[in-house]
N, C-alpha and C positions, 0 to 999 in steps of 0.2 A: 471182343469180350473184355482185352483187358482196361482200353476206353472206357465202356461203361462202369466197369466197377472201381475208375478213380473218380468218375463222376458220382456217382452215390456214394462214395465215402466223401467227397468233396459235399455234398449235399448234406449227408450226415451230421456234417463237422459245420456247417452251415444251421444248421436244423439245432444242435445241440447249443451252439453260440446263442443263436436266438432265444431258447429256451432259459437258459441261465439268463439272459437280460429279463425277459418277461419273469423268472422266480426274484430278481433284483428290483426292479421295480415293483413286484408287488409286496417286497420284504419295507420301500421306501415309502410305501401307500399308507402300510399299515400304520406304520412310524410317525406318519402325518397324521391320521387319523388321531393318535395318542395324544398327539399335541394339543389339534382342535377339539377333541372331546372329551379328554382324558380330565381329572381332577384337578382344581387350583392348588397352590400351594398350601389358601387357607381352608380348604376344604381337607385336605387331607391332615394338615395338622389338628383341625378339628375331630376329624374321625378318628384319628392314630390316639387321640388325649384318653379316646373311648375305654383300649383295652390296656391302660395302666391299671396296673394291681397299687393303690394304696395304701391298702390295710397293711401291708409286710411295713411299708415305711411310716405308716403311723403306731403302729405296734412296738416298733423299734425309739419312734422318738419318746411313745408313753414313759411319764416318770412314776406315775402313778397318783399324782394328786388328782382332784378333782378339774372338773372341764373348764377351760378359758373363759374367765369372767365371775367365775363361784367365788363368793367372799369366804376367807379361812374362818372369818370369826361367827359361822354360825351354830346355833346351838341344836342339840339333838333334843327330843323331849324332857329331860330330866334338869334341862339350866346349867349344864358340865362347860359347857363349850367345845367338846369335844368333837371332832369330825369323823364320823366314820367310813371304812371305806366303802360299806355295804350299799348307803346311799348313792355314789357315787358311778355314773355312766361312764364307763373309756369313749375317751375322744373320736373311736372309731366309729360310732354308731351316729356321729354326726358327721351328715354330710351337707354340705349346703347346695341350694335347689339350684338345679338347672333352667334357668331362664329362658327363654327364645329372644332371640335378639331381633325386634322388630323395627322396620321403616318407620320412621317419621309421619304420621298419617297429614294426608294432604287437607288445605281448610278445605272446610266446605265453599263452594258457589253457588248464587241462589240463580235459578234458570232466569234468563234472558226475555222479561215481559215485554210488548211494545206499547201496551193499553193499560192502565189503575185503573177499577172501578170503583170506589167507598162505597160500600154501602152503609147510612147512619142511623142509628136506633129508630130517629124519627121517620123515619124510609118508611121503615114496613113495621112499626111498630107502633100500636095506641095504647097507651099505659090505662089501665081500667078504673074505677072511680075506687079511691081510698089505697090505691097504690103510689107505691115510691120506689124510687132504683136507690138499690144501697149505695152507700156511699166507703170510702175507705181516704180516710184522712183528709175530709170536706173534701173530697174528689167522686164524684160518679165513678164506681167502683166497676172499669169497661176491660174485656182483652177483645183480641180478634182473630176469625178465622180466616184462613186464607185458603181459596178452589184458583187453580190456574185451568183455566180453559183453553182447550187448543184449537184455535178455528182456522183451516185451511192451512196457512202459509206464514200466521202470527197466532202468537201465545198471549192473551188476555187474562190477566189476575184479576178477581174479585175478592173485596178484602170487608167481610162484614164483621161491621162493631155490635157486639154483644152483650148486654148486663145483665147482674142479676137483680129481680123485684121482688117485694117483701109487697103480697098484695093485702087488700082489706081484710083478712080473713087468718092473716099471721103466716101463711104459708107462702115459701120460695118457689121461685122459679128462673128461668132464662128470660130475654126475653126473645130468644131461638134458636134451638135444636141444632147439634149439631148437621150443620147441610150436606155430610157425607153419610150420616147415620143411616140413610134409609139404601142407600148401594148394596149393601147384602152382603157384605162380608169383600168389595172389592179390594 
């Protein structure tokens, strides 16, 4: 009897050891934990900037003239040059704006074509009798649209030139629509 009962106290003291290691290492887990997920340094000086009161410290440095940048010499409606202080806002009620402090936006890339197609006005277009393409500084007044097409395993660009006509009749036009117009709203 009395064997067994140094053994379970022996067990005990065994059982109780283990115990405080497992509440130890999970005190050392947690600790880790803070490390890797816990606030940057600048994140929390950012957030701590949050709950400063500085109305008390701009209150205090008010002298009472008017706000940073107000010229003294202006006049009230009667020509005195007198400044009054009724006009005048305390510097507390200006605050300046909080900005979001964004990434550098990356340039654009234009996707990777393996094929140009032109297409040129003269392509698919017959100008009508008594019509002319306007012109913009003795130039044929052209831009262009660009449809990339993607066929199987390469990306083909079609790139049609457009102008506008002044036909016999006075009235404008293209000489064609835009070629995604009719998609539906893709």
């Amino acid at each position: 009897m009395e064997l067994m009962r140094k053994q379970l106290e022996a067990k005990d003291e065994v059982n109780m050891r283990l115990a405080n290691e497992i509440s130890n290492l999970r005190l050392q887990l947690e600790g880790s934990r803070k490390h890797r997920f816990g606030r940057t340094s600048e994140q929390r000086r950012l957030l701590n900037n949050r709950n400063i009161d500085k109305s008390a410290m701009e209150k205090s440095e008010y002298d009472g003239s008017g706000k940073k940048g107000d010229d003294d010499n202006k006049t009230d409606g009667n020509g005195t040059g007198s400044n009054t202080s009724s006009g005048n806002v305390p510097a507390q009620n200006c605050r300046p704006s909080r900005k979001k402090e964004t990434a550098p936006r990356a340039a654009k890339t234009r996707l990777k074509v393996d094929k140009v197609i032109v297409h040129e006005i003269e392509d698919y277009y017959q100008l009508p009798d008594g019509a002319r393409l306007m012109k913009r500084n003795g130039m044929a007044d052209v831009w262009e649209y660009r449809f990339i097409e993607h066929v199987r395993a390469h990306n083909v660009e079609h790139v049609y030139k457009v102008a506008r006509v002044k036909l016999a009749d006075g009235t404008f036009t293209n000489t064609m629509e835009h070629p995604l117009k009719n998609l539906g709203g893709i």
